[in-house]
MMTF fields as JSON, N, C-alpha, C and O atoms, coordinates in Angstrom:
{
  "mmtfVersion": "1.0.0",
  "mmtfProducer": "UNKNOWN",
  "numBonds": 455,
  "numAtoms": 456,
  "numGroups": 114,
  "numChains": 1,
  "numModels": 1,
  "chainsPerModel": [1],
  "groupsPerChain": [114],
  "chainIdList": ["A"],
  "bondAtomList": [4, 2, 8, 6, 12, 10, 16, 14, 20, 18, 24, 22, 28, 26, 32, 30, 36, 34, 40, 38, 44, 42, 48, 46, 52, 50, 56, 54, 60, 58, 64, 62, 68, 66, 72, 70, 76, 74, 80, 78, 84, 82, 88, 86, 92, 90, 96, 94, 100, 98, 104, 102, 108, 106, 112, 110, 116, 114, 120, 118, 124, 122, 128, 126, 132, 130, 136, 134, 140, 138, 144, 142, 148, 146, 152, 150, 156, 154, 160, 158, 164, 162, 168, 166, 172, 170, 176, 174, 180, 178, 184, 182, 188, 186, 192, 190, 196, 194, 200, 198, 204, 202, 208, 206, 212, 210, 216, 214, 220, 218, 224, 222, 228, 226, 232, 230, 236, 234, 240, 238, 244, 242, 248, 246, 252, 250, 256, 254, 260, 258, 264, 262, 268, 266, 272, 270, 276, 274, 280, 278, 284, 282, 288, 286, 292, 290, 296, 294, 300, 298, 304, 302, 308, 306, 312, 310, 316, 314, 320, 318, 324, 322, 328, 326, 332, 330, 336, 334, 340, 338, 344, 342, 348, 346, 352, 350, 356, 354, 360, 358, 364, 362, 368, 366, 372, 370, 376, 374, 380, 378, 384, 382, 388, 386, 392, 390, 396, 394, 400, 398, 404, 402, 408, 406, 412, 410, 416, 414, 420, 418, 424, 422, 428, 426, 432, 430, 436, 434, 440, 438, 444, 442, 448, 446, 452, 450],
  "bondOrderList": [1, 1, 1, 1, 1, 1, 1, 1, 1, 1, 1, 1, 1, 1, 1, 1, 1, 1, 1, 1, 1, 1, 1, 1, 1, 1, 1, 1, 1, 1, 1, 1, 1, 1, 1, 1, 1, 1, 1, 1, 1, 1, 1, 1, 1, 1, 1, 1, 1, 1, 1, 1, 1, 1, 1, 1, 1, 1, 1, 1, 1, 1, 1, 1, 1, 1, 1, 1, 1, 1, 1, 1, 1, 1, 1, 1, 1, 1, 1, 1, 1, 1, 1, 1, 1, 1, 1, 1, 1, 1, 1, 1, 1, 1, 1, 1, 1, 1, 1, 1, 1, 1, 1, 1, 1, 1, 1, 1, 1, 1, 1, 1, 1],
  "groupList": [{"groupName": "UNK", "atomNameList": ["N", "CA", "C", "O"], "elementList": ["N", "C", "C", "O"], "formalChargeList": [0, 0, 0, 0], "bondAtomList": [1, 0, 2, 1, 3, 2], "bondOrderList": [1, 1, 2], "singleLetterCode": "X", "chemCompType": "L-PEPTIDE LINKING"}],
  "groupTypeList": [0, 0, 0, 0, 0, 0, 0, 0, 0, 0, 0, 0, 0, 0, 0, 0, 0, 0, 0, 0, 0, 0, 0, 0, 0, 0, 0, 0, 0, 0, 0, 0, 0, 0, 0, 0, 0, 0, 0, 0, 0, 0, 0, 0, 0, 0, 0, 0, 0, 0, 0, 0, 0, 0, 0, 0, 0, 0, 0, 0, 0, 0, 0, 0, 0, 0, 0, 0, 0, 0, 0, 0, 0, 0, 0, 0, 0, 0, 0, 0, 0, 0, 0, 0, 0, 0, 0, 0, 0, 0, 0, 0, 0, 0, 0, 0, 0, 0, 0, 0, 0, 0, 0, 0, 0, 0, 0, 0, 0, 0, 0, 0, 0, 0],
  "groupIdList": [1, 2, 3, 4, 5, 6, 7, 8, 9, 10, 11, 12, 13, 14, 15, 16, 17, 18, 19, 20, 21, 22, 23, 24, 25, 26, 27, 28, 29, 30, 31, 32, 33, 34, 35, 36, 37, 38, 39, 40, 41, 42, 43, 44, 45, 46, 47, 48, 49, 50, 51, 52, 53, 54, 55, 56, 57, 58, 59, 60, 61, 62, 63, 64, 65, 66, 67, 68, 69, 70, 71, 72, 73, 74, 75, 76, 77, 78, 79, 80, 81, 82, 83, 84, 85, 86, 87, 88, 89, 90, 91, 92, 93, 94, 95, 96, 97, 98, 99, 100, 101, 102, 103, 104, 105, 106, 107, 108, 109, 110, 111, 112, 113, 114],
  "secStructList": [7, 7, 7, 7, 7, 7, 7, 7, 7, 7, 7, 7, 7, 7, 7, 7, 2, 2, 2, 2, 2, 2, 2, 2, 2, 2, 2, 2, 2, 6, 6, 7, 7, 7, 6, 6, 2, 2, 2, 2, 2, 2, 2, 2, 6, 1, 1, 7, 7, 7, 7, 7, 2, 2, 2, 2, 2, 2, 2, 2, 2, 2, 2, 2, 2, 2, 2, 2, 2, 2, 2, 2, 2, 2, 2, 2, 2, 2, 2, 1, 1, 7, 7, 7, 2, 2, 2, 2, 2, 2, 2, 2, 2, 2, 2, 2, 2, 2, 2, 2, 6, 6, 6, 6, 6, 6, 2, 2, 2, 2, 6, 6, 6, 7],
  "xCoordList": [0.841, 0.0, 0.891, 1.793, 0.545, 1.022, 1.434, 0.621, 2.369, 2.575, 1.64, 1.671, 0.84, 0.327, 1.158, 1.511, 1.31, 2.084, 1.84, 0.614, 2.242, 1.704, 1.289, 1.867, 0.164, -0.092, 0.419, 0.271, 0.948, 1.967, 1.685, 1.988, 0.975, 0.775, -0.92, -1.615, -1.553, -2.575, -2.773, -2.158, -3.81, -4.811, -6.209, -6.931, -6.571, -7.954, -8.407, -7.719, -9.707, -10.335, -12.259, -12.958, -12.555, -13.741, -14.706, -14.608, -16.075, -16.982, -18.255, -18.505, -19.027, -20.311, -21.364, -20.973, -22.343, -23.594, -23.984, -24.133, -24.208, -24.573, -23.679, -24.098, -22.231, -21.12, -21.298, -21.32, -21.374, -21.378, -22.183, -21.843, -23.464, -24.382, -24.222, -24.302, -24.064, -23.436, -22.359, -22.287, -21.064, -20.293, -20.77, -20.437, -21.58, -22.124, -22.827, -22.994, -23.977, -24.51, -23.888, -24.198, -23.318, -22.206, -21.203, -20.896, -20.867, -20.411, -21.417, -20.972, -22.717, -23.508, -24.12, -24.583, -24.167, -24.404, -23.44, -23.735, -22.005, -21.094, -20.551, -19.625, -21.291, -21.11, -20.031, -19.201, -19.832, -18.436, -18.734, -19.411, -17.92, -18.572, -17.284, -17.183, -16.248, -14.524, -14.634, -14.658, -14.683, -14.763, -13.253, -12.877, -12.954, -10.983, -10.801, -10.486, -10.903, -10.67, -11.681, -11.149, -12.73, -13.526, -12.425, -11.839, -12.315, -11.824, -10.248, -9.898, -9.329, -8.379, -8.354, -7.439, -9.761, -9.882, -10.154, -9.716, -11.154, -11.297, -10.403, -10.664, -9.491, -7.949, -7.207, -6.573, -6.966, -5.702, -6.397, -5.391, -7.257, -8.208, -8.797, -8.698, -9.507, -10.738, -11.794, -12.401, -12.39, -13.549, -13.282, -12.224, -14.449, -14.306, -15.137, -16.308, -14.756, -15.644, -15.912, -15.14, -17.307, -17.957, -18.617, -19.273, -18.224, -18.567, -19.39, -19.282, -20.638, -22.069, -21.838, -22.112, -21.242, -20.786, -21.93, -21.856, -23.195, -23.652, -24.322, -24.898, -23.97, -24.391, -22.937, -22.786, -22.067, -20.654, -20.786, -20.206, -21.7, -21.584, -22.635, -22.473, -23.493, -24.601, -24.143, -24.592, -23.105, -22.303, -21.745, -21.644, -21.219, -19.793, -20.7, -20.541, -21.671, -22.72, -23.374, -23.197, -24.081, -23.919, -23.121, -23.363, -21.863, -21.144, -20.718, -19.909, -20.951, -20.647, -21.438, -21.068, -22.865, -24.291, -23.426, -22.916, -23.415, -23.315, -22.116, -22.06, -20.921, -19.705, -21.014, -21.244, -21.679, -22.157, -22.896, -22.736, -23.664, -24.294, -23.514, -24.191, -22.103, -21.986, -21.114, -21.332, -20.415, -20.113, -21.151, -20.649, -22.307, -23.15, -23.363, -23.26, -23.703, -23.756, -22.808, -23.127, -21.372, -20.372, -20.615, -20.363, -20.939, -20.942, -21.912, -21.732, -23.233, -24.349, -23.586, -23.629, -23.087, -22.42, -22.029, -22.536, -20.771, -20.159, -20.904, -20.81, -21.588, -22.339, -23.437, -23.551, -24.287, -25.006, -24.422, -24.096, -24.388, -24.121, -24.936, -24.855, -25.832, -26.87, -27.464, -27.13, -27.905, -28.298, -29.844, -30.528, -30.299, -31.892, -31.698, -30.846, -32.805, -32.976, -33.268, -33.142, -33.602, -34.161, -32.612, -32.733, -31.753, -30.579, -29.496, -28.519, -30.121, -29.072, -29.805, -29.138, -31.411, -32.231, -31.46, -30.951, -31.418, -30.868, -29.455, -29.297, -28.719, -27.23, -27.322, -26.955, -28.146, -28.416, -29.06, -28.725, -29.984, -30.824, -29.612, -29.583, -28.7, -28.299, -26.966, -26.543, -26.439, -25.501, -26.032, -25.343, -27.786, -28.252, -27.965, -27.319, -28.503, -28.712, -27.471, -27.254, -26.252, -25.025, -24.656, -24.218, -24.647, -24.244, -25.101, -24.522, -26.414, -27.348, -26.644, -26.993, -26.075, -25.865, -24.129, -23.512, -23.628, -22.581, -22.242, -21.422, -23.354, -23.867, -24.477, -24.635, -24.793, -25.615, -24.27, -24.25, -23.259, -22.527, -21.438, -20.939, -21.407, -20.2, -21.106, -20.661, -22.23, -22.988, -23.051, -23.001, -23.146, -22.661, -21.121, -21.038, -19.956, -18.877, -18.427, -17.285, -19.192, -18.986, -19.587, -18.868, -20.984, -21.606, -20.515, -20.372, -19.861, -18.983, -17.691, -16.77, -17.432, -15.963, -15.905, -14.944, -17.431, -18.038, -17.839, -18.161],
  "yCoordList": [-1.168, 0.0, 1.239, 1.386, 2.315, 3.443, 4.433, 4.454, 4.997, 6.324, 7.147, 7.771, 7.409, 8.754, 10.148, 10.455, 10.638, 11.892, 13.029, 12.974, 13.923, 14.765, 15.984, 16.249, 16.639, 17.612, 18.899, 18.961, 19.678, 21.024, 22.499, 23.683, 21.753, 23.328, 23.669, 22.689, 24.821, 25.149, 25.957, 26.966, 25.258, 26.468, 26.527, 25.538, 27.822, 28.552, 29.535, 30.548, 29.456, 30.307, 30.575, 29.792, 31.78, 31.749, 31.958, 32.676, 31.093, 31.052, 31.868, 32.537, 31.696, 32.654, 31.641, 30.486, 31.891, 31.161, 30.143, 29.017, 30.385, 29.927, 28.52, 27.368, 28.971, 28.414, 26.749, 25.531, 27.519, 26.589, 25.561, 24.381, 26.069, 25.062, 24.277, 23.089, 24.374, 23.483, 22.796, 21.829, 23.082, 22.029, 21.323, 20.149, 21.566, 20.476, 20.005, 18.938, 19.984, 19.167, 18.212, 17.035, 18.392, 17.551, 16.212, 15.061, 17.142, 16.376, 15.353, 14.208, 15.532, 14.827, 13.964, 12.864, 14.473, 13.301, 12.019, 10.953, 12.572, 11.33, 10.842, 10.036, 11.472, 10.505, 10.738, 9.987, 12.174, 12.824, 13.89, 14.873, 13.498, 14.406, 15.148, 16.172, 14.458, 15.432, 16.98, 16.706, 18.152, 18.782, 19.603, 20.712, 18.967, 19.349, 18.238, 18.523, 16.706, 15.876, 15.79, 15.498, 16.031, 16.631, 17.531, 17.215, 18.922, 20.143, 19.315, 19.241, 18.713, 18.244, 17.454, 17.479, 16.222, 15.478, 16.113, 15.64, 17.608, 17.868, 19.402, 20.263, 19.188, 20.243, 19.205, 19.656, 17.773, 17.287, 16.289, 15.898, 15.66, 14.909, 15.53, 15.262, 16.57, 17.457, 16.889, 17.813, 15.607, 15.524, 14.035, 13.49, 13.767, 13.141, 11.789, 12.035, 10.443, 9.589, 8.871, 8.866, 7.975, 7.269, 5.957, 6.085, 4.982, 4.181, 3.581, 3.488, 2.889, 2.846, 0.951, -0.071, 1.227, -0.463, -1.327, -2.55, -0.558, -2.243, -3.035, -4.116, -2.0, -2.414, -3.62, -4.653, -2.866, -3.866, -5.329, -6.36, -5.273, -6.157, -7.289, -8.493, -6.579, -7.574, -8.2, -9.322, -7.626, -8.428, -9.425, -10.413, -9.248, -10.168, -11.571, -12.765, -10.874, -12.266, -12.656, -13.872, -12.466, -13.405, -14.297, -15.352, -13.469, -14.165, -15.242, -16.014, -15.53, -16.169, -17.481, -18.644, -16.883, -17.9, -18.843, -19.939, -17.95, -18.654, -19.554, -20.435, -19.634, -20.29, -21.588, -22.566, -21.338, -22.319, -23.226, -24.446, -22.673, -23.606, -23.861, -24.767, -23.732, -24.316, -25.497, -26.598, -25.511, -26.553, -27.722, -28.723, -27.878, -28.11, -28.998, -30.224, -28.065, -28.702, -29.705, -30.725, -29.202, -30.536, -31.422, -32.598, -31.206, -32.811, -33.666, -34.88, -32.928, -34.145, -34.18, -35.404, -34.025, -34.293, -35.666, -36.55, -35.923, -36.58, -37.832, -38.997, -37.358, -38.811, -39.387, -40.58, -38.303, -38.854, -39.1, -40.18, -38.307, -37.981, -36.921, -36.731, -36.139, -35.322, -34.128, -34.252, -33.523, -32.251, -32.089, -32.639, -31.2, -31.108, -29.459, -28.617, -29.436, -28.171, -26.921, -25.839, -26.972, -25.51, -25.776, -25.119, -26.267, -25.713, -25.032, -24.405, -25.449, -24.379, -23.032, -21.997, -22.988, -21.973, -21.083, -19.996, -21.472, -20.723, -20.014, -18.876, -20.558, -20.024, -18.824, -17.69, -19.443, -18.303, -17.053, -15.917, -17.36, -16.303, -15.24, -14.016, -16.026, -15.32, -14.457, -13.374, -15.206, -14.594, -13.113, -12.102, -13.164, -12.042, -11.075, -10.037, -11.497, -9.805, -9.227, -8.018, -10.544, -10.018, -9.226, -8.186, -9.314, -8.642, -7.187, -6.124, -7.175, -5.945, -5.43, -4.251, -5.663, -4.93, -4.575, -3.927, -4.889, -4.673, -3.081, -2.164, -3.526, -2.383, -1.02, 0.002, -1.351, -0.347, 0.53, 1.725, -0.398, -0.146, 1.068, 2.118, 0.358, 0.807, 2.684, 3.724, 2.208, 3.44, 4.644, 5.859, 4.096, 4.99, 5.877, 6.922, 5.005, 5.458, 6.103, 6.542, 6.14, 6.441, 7.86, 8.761, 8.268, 9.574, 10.762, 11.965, 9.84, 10.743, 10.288, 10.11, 10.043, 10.34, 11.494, 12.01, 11.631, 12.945, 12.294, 12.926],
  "zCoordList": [0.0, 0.0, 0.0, 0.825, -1.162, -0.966, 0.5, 1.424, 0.572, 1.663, 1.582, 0.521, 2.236, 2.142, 2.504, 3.643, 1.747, 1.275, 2.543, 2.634, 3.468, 4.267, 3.222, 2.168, 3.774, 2.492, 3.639, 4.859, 2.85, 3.809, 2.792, 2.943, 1.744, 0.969, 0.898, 0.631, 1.09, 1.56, 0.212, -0.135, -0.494, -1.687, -1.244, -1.114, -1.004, -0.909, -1.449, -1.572, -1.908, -2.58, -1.968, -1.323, -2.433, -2.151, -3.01, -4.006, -2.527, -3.248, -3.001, -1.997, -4.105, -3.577, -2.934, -2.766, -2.652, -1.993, -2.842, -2.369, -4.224, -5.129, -5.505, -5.391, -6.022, -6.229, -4.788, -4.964, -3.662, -2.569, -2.519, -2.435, -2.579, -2.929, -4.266, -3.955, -5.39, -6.335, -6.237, -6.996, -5.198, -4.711, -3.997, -4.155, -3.078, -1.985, -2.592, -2.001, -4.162, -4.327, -5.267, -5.08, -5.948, -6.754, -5.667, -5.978, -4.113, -3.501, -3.051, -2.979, -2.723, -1.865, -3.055, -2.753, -4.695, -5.635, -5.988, -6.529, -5.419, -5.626, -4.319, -4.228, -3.152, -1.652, -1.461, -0.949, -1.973, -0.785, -0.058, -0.358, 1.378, 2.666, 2.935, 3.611, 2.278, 2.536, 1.425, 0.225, 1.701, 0.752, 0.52, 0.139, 0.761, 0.429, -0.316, -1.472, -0.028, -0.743, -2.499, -3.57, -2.364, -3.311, -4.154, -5.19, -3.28, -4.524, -4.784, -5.961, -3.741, -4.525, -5.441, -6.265, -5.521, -6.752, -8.012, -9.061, -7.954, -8.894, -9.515, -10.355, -8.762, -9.042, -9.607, -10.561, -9.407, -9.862, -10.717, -11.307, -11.172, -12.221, -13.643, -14.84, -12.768, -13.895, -13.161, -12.619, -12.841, -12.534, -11.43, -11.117, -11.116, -10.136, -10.591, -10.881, -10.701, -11.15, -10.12, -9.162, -10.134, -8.83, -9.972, -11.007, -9.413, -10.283, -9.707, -8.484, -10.476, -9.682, -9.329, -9.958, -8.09, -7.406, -7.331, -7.455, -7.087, -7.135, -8.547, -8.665, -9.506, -11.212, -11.362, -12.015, -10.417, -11.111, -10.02, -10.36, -8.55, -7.689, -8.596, -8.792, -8.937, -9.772, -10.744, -10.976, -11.586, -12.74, -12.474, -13.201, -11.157, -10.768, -10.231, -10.482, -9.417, -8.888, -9.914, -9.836, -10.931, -12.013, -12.725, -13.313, -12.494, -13.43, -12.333, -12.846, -11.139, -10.123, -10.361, -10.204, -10.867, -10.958, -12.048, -11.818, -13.527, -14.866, -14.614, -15.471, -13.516, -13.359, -12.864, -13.575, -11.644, -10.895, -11.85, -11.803, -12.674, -13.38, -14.365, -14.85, -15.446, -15.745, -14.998, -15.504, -14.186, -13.252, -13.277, -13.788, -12.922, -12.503, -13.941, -13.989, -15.179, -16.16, -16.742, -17.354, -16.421, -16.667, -15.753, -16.013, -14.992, -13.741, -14.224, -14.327, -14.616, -14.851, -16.424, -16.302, -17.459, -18.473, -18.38, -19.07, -17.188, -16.994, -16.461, -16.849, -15.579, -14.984, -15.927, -16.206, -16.414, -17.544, -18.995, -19.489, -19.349, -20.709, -21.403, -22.617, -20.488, -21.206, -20.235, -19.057, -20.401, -19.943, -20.104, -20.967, -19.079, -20.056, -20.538, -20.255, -21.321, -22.05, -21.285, -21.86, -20.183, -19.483, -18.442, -17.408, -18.469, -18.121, -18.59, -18.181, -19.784, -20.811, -21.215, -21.209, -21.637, -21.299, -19.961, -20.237, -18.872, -17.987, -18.027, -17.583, -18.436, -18.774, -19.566, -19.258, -21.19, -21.677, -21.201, -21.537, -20.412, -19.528, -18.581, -18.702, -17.679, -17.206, -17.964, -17.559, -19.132, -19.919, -20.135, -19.998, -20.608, -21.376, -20.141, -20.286, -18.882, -17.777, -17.813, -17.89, -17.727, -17.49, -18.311, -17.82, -19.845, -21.111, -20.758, -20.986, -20.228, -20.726, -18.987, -18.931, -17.995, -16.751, -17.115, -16.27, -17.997, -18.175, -19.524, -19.59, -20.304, -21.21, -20.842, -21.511, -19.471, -18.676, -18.004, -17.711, -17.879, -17.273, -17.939, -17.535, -19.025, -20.243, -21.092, -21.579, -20.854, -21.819, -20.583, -20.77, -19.574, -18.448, -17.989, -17.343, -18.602, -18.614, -19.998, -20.126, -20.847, -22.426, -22.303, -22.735, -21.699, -21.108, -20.41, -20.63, -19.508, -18.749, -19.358, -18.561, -20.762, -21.185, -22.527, -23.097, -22.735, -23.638, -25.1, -26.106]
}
């Protein structure tokens, strides 16, 4: 894990009423309550990205499912020799959410790369 750096140089500026309230709401839309860490992200970035975790937690637990079932599907492979049809229906099923939560995902980061 990185050092954290001591910070020893101090930039301030002031804002109007207006100005203020549009930082705090920008901060409170991306669930930041540090507003130094805020203006330093968006002094040394340009902008500040928040990536919407539980679109990416839902991907990953699918793709957790589609591992499980195909497991599942090689084993009865092996012991039978055959599969039934609404288990592969299912794979496909969950392939599709994953592809369309992953698209949701990507058309979201494509918005905020302009």
């Amino acid at each position: 894990m990185p050092t954290r750096e001591k910070k020893t140089v101090y930039y301030g500026f002031k804002a109007s009423a207006t100005e203020d309230t549009a930082i705090r709401s920008k901060m409170q839309t991306m669930g930041i309550t540090n507003k130094s860490a805020y203006i330093r992200a968006m002094a040394l970035n340009g902008y500040v990205l928040k990536l919407d975790q539980p679109a990416f937690r839902k991907a990953v637990r699918l793709i957790g499912y589609l591992g499980n079932n195909v497991n599942q599907i090689a084993r009865r492979m092996h012991e039978r020799g055959s599969i039934y049809e609404t288990e592969m229906d299912e794979i496909v099923e969950k392939q599709d959410e994953i592809l369309k939560t992953l698209k949701q995902i990507l058309s979201k980061l494509d918005f905020l790369n302009g």
